[in-house]
C-alpha positions as CSV (number, residue, x, y, z in Angstrom):
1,X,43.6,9.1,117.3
2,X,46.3,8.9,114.2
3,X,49.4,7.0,114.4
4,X,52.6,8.7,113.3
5,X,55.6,7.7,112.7
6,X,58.5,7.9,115.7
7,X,61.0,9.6,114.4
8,X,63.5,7.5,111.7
9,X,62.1,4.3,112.8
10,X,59.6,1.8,111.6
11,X,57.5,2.2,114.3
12,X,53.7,3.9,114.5
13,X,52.5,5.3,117.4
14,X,49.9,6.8,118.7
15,X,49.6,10.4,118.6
16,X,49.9,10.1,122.7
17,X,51.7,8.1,124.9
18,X,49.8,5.9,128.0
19,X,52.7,6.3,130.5
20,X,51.7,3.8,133.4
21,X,54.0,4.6,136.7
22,X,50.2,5.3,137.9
23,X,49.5,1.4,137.4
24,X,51.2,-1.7,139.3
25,X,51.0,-1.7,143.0
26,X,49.5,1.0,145.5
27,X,52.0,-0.6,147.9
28,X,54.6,0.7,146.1
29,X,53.1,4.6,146.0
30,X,49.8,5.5,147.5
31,X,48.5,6.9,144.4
32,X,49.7,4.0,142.4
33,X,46.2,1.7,141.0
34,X,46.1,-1.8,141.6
35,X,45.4,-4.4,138.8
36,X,41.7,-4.4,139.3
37,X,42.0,-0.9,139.1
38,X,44.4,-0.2,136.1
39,X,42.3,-2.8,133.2
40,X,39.3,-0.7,132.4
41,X,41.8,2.0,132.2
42,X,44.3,0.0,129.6
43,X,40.9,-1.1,127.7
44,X,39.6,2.5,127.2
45,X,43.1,3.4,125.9
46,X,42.7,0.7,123.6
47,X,39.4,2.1,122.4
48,X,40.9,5.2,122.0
49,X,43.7,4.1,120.1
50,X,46.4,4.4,122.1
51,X,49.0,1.8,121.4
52,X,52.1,3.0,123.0
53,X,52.8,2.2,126.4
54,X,55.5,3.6,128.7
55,X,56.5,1.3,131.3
56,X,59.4,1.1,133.7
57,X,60.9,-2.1,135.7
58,X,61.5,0.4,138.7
59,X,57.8,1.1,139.1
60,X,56.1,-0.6,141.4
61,X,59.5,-2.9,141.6
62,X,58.5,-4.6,138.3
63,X,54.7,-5.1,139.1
64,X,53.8,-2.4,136.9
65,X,55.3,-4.4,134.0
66,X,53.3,-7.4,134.7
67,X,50.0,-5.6,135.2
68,X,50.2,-3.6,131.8
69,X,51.6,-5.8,129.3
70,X,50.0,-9.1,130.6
71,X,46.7,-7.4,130.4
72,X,46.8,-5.2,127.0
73,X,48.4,-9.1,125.5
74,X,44.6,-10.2,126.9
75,X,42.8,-7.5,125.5
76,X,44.7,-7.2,121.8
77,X,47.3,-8.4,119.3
78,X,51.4,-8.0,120.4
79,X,51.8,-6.9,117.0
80,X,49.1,-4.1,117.7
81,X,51.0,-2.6,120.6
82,X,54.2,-0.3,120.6
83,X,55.9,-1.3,124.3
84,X,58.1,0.6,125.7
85,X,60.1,0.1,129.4
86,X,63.2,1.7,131.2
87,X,66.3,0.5,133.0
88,X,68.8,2.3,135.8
89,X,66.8,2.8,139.2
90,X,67.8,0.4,141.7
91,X,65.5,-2.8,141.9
92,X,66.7,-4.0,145.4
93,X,69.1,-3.2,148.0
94,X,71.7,-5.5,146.6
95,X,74.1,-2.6,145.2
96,X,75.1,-4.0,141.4
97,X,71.5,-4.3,141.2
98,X,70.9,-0.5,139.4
99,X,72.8,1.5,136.9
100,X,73.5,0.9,133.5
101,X,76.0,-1.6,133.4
102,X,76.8,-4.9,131.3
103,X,75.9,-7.0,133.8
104,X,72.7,-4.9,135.3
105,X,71.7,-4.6,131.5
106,X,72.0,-7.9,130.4
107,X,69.8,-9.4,133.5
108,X,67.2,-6.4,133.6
109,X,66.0,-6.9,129.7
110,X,65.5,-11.0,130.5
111,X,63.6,-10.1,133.5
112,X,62.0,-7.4,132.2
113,X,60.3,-9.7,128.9
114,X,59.9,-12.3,131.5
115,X,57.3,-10.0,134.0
116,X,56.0,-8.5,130.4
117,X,55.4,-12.2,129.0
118,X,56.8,-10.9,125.5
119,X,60.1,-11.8,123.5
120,X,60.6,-8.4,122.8
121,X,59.9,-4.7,123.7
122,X,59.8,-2.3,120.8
123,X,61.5,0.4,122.8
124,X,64.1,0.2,125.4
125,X,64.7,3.2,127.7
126,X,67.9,4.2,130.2
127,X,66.1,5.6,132.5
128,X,68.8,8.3,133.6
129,X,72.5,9.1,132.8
130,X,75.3,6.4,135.0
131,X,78.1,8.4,136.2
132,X,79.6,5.9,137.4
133,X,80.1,3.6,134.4
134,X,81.7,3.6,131.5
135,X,79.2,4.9,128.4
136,X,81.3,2.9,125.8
137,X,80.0,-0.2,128.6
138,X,76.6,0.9,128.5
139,X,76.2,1.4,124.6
140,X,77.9,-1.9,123.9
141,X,75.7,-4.0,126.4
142,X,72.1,-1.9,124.9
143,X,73.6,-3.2,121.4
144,X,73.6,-6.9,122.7
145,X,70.1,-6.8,123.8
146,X,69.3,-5.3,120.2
147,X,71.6,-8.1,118.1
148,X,69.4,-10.9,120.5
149,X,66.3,-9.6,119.1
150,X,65.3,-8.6,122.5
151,X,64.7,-5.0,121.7
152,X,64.2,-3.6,118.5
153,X,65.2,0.4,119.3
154,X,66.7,2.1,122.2
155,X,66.0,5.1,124.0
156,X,66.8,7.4,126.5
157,X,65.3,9.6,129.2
158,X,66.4,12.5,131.3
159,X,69.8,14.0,131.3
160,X,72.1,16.7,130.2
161,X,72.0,17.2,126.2
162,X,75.9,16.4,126.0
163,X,75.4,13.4,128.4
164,X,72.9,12.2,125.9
165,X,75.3,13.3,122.7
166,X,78.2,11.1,124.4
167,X,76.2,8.1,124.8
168,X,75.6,8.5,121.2
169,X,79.1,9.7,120.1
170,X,80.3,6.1,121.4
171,X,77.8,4.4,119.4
172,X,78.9,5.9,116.3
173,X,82.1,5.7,117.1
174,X,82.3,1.9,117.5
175,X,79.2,0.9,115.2
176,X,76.7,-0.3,118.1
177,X,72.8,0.8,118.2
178,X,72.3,4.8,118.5
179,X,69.6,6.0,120.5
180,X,66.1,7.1,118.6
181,X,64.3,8.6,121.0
182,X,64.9,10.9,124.1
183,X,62.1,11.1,126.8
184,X,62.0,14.6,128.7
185,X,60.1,16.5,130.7
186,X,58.2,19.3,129.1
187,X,55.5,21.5,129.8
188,X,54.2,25.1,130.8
189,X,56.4,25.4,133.7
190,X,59.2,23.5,132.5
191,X,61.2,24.3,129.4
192,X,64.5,24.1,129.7
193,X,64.9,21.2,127.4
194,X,64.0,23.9,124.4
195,X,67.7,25.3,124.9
196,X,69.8,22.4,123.8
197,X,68.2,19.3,123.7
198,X,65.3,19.9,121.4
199,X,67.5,21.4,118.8
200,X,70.4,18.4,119.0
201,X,67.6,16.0,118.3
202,X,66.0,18.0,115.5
203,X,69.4,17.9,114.0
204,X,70.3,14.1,114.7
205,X,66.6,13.4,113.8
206,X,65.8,11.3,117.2
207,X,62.1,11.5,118.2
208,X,61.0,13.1,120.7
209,X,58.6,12.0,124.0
210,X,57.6,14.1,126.8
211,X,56.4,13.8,130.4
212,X,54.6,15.6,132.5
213,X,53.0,17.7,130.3
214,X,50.4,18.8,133.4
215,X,53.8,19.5,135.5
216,X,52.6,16.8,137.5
217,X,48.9,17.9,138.2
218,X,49.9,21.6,139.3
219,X,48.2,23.3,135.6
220,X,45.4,20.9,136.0
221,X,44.3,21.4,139.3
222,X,44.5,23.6,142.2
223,X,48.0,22.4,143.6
224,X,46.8,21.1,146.9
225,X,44.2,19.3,145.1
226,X,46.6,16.7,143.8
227,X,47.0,13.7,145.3
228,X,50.9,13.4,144.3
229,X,51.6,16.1,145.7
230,X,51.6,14.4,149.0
231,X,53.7,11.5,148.3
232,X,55.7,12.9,145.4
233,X,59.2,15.0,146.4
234,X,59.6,16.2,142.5
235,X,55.7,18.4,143.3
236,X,58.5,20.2,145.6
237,X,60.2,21.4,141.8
238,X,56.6,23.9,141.2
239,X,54.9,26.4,143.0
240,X,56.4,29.8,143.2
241,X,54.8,32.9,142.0
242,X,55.8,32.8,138.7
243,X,53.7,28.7,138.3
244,X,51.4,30.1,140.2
245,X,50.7,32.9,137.5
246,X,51.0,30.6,134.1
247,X,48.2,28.3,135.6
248,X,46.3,31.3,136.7
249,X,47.0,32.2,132.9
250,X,46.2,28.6,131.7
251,X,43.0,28.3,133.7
252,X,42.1,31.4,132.0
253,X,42.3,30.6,128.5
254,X,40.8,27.3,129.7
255,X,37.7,29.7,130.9
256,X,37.7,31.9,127.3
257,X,37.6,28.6,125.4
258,X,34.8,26.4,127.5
259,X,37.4,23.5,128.3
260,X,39.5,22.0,131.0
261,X,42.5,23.5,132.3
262,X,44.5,20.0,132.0
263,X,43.3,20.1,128.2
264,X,44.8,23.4,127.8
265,X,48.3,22.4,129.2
266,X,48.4,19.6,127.4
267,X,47.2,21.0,123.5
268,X,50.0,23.5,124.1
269,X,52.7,20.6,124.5
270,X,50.8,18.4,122.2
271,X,50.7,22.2,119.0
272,X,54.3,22.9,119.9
273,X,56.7,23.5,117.1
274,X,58.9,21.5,119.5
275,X,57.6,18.2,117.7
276,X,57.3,15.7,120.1
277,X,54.8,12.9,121.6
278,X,53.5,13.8,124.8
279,X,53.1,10.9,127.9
280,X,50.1,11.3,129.6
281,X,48.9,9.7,132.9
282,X,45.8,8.2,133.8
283,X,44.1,7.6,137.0
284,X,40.5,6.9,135.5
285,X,38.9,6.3,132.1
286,X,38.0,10.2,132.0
287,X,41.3,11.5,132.0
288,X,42.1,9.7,129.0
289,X,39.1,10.9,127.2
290,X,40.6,14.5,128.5
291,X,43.5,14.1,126.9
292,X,42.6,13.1,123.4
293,X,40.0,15.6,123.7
294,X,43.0,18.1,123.6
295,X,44.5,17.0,121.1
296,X,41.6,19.0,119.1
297,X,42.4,22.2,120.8
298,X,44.2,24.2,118.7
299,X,46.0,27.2,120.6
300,X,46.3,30.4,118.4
301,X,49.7,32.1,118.3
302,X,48.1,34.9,120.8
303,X,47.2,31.9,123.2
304,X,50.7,30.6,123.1
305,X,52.7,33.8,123.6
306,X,49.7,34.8,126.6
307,X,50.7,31.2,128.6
308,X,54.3,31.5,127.4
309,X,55.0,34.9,128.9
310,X,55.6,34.7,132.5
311,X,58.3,31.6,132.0
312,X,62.1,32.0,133.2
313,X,65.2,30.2,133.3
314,X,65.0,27.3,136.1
315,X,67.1,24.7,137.5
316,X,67.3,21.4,135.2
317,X,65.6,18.2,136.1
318,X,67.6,15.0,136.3
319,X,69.6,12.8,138.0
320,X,73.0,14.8,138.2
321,X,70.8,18.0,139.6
322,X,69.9,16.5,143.3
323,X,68.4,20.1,144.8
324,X,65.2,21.0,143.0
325,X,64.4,24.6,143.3
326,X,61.3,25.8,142.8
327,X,62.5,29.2,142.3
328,X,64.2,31.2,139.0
329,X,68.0,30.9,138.3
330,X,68.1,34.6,137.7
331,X,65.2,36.0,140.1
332,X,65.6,39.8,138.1
């Protein structure tokens, strides 16, 4: 697997992302591997050539940070790895313990390198847009944990484009650390980001990472298949006739070409004009080897426009949009 540049910034990555919510502590999720579990998983990503890692203090409640970055700092170099983890969701029932602000900020980084057993993480994700605090608070307190050599670049994930151009505006605005990266969902049966948000980061040339690209499991396997969808209340977001029909549509190209339905999905976010650097999940050293497979797969501009077809306006995904509707915005 090549490494590429992300974005503006000095950093080479791997042409896919290891995100790792799948890894910490089955406690925390059902589906969720255990250590045990989760290092043959980190070493075959290694093999592969992954070396960016998506973690998140909120998963697991922190033990997914000590699982993956303990481990891949046994099994290679830090200089080898591009680490990435997230701050917002709340980490205990103790109410200033969430959000994005100076305070929650400020102690979330420290324990964050402390659980990762690093000085530094490469990239530094907000996890959602905070409502309820003050973005010029937010973007000041990110810049501190940049000027402390604690992170090197920030990023952020999952919001409304002009929530995301705000964050930055203040930035600019007051000559603190600008975002390089936005993390979105993006796949088959989610594309909303396309209207606004890929073109405002084409423009400001941030790079681009996306989740989800199997819309979690649903064009990979038959829907009631997948273990999330038991435990997981965003499966609720796919599944009307118009999903149903792109993964009938993806399982039959999958069929024409003599591969997997999940490597199908996935070349089409991985070939997408949309430049970006899909996340993928793993659950076993196969599905890893699935997805760089795909990355071989080219999809002909016939392919694309067949899988592309059904797709219609939808609800947005994120924090500020609470009622997930599995169902068009404009049914006609």
């Amino acid at each position: 697997m090549e490494h590429i540049p992300l974005g503006t910034t000095d950093l080479r990555v791997s042409q896919l992302c290891l995100g790792t919510m799948s890894m910490g502590s089955s406690a925390w999720k059902r589906w969720v591997l255990d250590e045990a579990e989760s290092i043959p998983v980190l070493r075959r990503a290694l093999d592969l050539g992954f070396n960016f890692f998506d973690m998140a203090d909120w998963y697991s409640l922190g033990r997914n940070e000590e699982v993956v970055a303990r481990n891949l700092l046994k099994l290679t170099a830090r200089e080898h790895l591009v680490l990435a983890t997230k701050v917002f969701y709340p980490m205990s029932d103790d109410p200033r313990d969430r959000g994005l602000s100076r305070e929650h900020i400020a102690l979330s980084i420290d324990r964050s390198l402390a659980r990762m057993g690093t000085d530094y993480v490469d990239l530094y994700v907000i996890h959602a847009f905070d409502a309820e605090t003050p973005v010029e608070e937010t973007m000041e307190a990110l810049h501190a944990t940049v000027r402390s050599g604690k992170v090197r670049y920030l990023g952020a994930s999952t919001m409304y484009t002009w929530q995301f151009a705000k964050l930055n505006h203040a930035a600019a605005m007051n000559g603190w650390t600008p975002f390089v990266n936005m993390q979105c969902q993006y796949n088959l049966l989610y594309r909303e980001e396309e209207r606004e948000m890929f073109p405002y980061c084409r423009d400001q040339r941030i790079a681009v990472t996306t989740f989800s690209p199997l819309a979690r499991g649903f064009l990979g396997r038959v829907a009631s298949e997948t273990v999330r969808t038991t435990y997981d209340k965003f499966q609720d977001f796919y599944g009307d006739d118009i999903d149903r029909e792109i993964a009938r549509r993806v399982r039959e190209v999958a069929a024409r070409r003599g591969v997997s339905a999940a490597q199908v999905a996935l070349a089409w976010v991985a070939g997408n004009p949309n430049q970006n650097v899909p996340i993928v999940g793993a659950a076993s050293t196969s599905h890893l080897e699935v997805a760089v497979e795909a990355l071989g797969l080219k999809l002909d501009a016939g392919e694309r426009t067949f899988l592309e077809a059904p797709y219609r306006p939808r609800d947005e995904i994120n924090d500020q949009n609470s009622v997930l509707r599995p169902r068009a915005l404009h049914p006609d």
